[in-house]
TIZAVO-292071 format. One line per 5 residues: number of its first residue (from 1); their letters; for each residue y, z, x of N, C-alpha, C, CB. Coordinates in steps of 0.1 Angstrom, whole numbers, plus 5000, padded with zeros to 4 digits. Glycine has a CB too. Layout:
NUM) A) Y/Z/X/Y/Z/X/Y/Z/X/Y/Z/X; ...
This chain:
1) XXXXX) 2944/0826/9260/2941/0838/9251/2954/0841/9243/2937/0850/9259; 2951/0844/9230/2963/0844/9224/2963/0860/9217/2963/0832/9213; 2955/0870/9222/2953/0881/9217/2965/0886/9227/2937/0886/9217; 2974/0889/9238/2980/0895/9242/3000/0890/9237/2972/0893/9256; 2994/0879/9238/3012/0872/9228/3012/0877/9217/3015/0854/9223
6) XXXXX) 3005/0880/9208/3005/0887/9193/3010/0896/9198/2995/0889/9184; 3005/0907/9206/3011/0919/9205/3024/0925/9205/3007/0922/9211; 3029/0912/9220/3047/0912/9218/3054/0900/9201/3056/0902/9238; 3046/0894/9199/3050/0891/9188/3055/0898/9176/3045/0886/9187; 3043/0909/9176/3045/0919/9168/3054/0933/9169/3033/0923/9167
11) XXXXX) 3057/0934/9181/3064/0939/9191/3077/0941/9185/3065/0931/9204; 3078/0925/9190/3096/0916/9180/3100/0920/9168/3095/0900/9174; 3084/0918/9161/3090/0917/9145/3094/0932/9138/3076/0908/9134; 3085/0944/9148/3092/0957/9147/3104/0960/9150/3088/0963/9154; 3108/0955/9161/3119/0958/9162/3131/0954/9155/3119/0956/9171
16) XXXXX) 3129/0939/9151/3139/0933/9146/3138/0939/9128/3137/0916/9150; 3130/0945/9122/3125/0948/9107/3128/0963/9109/3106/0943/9102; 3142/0973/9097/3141/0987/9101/3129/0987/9091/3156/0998/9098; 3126/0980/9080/3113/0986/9072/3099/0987/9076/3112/0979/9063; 3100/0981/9087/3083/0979/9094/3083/0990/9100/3079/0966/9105
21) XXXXX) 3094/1000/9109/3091/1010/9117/3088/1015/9104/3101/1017/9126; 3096/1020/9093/3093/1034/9082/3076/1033/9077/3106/1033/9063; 3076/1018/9080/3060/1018/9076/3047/1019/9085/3057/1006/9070; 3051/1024/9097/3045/1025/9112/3044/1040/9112/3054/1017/9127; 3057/1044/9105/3058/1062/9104/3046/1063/9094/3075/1070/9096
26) XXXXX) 3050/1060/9087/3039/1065/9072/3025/1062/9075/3042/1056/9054; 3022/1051/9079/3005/1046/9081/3000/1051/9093/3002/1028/9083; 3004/1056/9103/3000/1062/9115/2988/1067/9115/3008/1071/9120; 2983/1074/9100/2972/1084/9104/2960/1070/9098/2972/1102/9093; 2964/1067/9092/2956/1050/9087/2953/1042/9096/2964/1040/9079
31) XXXXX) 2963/1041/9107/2961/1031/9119/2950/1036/9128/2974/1028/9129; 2950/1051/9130/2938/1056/9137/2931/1056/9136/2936/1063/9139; 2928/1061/9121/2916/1058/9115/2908/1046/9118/2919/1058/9102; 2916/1035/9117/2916/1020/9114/2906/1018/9130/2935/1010/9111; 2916/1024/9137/2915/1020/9155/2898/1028/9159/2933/1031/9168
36) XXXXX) 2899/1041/9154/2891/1043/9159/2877/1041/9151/2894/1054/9164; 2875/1036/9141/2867/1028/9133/2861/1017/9140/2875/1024/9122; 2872/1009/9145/2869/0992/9151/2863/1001/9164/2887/0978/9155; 2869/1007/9174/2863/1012/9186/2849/1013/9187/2867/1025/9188; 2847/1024/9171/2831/1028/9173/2824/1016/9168/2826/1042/9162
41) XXXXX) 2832/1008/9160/2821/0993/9161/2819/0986/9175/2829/0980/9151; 2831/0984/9179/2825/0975/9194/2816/0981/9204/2836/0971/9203; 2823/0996/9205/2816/1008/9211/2798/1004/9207/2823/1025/9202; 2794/1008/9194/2781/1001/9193/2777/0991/9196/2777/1001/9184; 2786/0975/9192/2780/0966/9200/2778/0965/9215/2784/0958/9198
46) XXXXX) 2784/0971/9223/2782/0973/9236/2771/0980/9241/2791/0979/9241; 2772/0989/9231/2758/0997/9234/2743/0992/9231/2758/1010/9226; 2741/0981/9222/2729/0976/9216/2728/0969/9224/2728/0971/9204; 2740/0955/9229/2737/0943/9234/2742/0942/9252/2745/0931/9222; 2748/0950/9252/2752/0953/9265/2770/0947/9268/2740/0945/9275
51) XXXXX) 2777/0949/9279/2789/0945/9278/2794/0934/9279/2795/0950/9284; 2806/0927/9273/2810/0914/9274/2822/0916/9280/2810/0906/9261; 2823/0904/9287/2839/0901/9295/2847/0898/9281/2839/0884/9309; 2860/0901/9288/2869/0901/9273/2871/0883/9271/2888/0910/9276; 2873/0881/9257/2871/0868/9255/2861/0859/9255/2876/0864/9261
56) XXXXX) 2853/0867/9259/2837/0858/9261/2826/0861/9246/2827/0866/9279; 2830/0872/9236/2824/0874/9225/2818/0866/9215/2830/0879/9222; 2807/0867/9219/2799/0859/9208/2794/0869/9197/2785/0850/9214; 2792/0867/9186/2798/0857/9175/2815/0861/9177/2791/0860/9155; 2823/0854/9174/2833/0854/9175/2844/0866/9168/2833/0843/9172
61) XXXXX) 2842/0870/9155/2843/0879/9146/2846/0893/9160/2826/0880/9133; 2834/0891/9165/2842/0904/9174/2854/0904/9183/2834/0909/9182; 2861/0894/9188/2868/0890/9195/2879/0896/9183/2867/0875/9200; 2880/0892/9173/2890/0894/9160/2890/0909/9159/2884/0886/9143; 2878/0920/9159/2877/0932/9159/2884/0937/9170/2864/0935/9159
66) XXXXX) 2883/0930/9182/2887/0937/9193/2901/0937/9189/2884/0933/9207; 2908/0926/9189/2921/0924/9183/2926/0936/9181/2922/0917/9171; 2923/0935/9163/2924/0941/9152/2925/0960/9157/2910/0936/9141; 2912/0965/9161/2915/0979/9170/2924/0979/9180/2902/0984/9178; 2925/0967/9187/2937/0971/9200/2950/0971/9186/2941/0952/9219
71) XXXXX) 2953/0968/9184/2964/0965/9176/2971/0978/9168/2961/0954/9166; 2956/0984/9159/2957/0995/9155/2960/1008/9161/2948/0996/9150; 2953/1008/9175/2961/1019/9186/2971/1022/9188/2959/1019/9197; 2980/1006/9187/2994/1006/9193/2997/1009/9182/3003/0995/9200; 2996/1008/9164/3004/1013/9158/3004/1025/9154/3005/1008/9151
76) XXXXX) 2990/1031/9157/2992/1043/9160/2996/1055/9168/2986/1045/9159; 2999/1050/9182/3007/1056/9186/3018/1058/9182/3008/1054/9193; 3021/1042/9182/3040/1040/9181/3045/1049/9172/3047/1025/9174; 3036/1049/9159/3036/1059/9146/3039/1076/9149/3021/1058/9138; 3026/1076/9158/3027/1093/9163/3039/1098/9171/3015/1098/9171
81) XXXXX) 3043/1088/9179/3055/1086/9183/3070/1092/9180/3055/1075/9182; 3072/1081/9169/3083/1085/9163/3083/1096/9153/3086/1076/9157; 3071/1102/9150/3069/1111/9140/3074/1125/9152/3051/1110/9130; 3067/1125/9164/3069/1137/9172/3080/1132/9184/3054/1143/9179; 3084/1129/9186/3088/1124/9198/3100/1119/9193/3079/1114/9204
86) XXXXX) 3107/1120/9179/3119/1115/9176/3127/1128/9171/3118/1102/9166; 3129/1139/9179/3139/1150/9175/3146/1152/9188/3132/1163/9170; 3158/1162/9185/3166/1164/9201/3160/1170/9207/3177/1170/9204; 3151/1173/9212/3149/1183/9220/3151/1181/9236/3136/1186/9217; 3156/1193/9240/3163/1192/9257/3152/1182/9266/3164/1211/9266
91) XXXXX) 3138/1186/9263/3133/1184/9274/3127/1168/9277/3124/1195/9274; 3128/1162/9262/3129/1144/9255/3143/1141/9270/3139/1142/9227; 3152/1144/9270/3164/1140/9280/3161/1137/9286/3173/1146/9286; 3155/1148/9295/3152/1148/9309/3140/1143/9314/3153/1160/9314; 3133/1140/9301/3123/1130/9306/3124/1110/9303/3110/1136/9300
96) XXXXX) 3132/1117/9298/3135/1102/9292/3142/1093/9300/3144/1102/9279; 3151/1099/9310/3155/1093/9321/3144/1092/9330/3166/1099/9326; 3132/1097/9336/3123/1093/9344/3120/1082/9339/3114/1100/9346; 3122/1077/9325/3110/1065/9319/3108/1054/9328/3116/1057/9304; 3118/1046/9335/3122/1029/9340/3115/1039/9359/3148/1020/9337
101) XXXXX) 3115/1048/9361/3115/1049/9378/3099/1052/9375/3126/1065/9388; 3090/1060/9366/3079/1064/9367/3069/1046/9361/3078/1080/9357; 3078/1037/9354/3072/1024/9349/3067/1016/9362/3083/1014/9339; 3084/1016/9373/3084/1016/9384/3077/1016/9394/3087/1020/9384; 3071/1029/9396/3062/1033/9410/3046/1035/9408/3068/1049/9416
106) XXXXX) 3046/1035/9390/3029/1038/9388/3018/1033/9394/3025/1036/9375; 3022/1019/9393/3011/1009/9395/3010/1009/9407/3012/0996/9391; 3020/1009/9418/3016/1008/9430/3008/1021/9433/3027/1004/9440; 3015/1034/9425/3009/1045/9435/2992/1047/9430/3019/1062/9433; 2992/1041/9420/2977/1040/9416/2968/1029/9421/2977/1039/9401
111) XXXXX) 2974/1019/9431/2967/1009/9436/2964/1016/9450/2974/0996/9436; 2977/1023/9456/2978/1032/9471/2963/1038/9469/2992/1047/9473; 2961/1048/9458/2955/1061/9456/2943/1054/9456/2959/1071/9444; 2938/1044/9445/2924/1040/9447/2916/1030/9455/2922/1039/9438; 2926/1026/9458/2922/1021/9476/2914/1032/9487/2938/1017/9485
116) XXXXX) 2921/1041/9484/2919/1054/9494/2904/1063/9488/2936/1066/9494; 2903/1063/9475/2893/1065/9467/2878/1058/9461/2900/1067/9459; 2880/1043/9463/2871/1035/9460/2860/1035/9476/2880/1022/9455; 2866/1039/9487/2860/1040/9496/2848/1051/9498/2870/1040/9503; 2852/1064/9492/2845/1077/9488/2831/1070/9486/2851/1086/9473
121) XXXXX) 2819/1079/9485/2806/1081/9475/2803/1086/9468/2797/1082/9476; 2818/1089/9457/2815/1093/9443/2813/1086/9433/2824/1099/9439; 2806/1091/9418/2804/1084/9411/2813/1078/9404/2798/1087/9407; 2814/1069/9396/2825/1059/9389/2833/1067/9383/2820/1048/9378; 2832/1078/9376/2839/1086/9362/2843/1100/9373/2825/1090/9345
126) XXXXX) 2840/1100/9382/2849/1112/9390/2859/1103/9400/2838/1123/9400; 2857/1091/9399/2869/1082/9409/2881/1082/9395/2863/1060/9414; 2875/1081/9386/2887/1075/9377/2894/1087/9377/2884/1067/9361; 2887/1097/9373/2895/1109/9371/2908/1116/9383/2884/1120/9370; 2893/1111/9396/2908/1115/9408/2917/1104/9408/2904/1116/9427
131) XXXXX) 2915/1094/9407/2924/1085/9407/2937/1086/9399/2917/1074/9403; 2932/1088/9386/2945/1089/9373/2953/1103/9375/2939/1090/9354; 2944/1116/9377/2948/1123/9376/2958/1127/9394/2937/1129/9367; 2954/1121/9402/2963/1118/9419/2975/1111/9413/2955/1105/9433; 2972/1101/9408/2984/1093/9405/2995/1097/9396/2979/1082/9401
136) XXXXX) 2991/1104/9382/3002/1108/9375/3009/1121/9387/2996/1114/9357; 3002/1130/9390/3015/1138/9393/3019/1132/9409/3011/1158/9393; 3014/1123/9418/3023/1117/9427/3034/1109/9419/3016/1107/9438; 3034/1103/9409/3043/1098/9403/3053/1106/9400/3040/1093/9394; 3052/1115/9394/3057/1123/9386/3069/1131/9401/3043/1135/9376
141) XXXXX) 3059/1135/9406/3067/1144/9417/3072/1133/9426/3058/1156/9426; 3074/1123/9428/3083/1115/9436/3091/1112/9429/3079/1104/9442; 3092/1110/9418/3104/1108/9408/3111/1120/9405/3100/1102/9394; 3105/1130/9405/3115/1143/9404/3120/1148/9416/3108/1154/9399; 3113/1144/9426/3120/1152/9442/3125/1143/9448/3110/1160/9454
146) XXXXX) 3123/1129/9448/3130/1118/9456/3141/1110/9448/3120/1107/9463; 3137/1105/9434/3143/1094/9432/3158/1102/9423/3131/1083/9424; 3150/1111/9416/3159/1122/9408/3172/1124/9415/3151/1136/9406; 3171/1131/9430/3181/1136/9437/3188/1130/9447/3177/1145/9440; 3189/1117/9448/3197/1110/9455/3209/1101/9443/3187/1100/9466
151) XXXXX) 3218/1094/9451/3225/1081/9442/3218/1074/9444/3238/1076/9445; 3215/1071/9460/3210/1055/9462/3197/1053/9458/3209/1051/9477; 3186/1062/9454/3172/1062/9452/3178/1061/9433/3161/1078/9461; 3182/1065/9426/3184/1067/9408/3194/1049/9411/3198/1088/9400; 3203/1048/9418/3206/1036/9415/3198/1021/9414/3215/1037/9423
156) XXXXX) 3186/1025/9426/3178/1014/9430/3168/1013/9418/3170/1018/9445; 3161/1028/9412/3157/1030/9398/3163/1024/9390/3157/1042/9393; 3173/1023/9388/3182/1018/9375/3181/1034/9370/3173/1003/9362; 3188/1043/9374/3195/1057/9364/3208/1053/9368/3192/1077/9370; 3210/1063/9356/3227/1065/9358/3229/1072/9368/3235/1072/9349
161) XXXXX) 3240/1080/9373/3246/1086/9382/3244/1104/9379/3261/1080/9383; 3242/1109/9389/3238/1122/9380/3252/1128/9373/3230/1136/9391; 3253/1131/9361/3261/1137/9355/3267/1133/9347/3266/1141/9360; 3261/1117/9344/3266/1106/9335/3264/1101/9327/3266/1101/9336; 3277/1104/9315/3274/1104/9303/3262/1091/9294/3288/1105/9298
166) XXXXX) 3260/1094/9286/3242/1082/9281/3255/1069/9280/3228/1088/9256; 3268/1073/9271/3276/1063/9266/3281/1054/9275/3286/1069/9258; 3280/1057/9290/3289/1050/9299/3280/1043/9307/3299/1059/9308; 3273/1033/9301/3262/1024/9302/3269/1012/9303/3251/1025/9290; 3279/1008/9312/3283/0996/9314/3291/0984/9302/3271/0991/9320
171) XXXXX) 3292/0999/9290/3298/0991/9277/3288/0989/9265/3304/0975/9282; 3277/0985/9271/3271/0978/9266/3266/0983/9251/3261/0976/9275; 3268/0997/9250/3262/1002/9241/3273/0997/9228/3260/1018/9245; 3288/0998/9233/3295/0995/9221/3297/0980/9219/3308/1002/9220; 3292/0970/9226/3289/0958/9220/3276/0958/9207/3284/0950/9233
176) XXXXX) 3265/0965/9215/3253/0965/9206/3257/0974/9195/3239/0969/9213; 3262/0982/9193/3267/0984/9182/3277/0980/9171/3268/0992/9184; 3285/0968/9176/3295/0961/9174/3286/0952/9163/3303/0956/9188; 3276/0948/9172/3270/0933/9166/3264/0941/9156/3257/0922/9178; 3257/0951/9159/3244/0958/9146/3254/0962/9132/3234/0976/9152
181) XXXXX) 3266/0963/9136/3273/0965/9123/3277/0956/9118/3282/0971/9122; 3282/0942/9121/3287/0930/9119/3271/0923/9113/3294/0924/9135; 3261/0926/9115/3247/0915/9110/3250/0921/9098/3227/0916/9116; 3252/0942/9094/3243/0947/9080/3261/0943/9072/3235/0972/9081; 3271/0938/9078/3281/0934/9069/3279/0916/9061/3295/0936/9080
186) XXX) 3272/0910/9073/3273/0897/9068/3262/0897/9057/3272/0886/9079; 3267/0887/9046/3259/0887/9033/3247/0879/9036/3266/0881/9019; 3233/0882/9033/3220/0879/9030/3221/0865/9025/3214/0888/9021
């Protein structure tokens, strides 16, 4: 399947292009549009013809749709993203350092939780709900009461040390800045 490599492909070429983000900012409300457009198409085909395993789409055109909507979501986020989510605000900090411990522990605590939940005789759409909604705040609150307040538990995370400055990141930061000034000096 080649629908999941595109994505980090595309991934790349963001990152490595500053003009592709300014244009992820501006099209955001376009990408939604776009996403939730393709959604309500497949959304109907599911509904007429019943569901397909991914990759298995006949006529093929939809396989390309599915694409095309997954694709559009991520740039709509990414978009909405940077549009809200790129100012100082205090509380961006302090969550921003949970990011790598909560990437961390999600999956398992959401495999723990619905193990323990798939057993129940509830219906499908009240599992998922306990399920996601058990799992974000065990996440959340093990990373704020365990992993947050030790050395050895933030070191094992990959945090810094509590009280430690963003810049004293093992150097690294003034290499990568070293090089990013040295590419926009060398001539085209």
């Amino acid at each position: 399947m080649l629908a999941y490599p595109i994505f980090f492909v595309y991934g790349l070429i963001l990152t490595k292009l500053p003009t592709a983000v300014e244009v992820v900012k501006q099209s955001a409300l376009l990408a939604l549009a776009l996403a939730v457009f393709g959604t309500v198409l497949l959304l109907w085909r599911v509904y007429n013809q019943g569901p397909v395993a991914y990759g298995q789409y006949k006529p093929s055109w939809l396989g390309a749709l599915h694409a095309f909507a997954g694709w559009r979501w991520v740039l709509a986020l990414i978009g909405s993203a940077y549009r809200v989510l790129n100012r100082g605000r205090p509380v961006l900090a302090g969550t921003n350092e949970l990011l790598l411990p909560i990437y961390i522990l999600h999956q398992a605590i959401i495999v723990v939780v619905a193990y323990q939940i798939e057993q129940t005789s509830s219906g499908m759409w009240e599992k998922y709900l306990i399920v996601m909604t058990t799992s974000a705040i065990l996440t959340i609150l093990i990373c704020v009461a365990v992993i947050r307040k030790f050395r050895v538990t933030r070191l094992l995370f990959g945090m810094r040390g509590p009280g430690a400055d963003a810049s004293a990141s093992l150097g690294l930061d003034v290499v990568a800045d070293r090089a990013i000034a040295e590419s926009r000096t060398e001539p085209s």
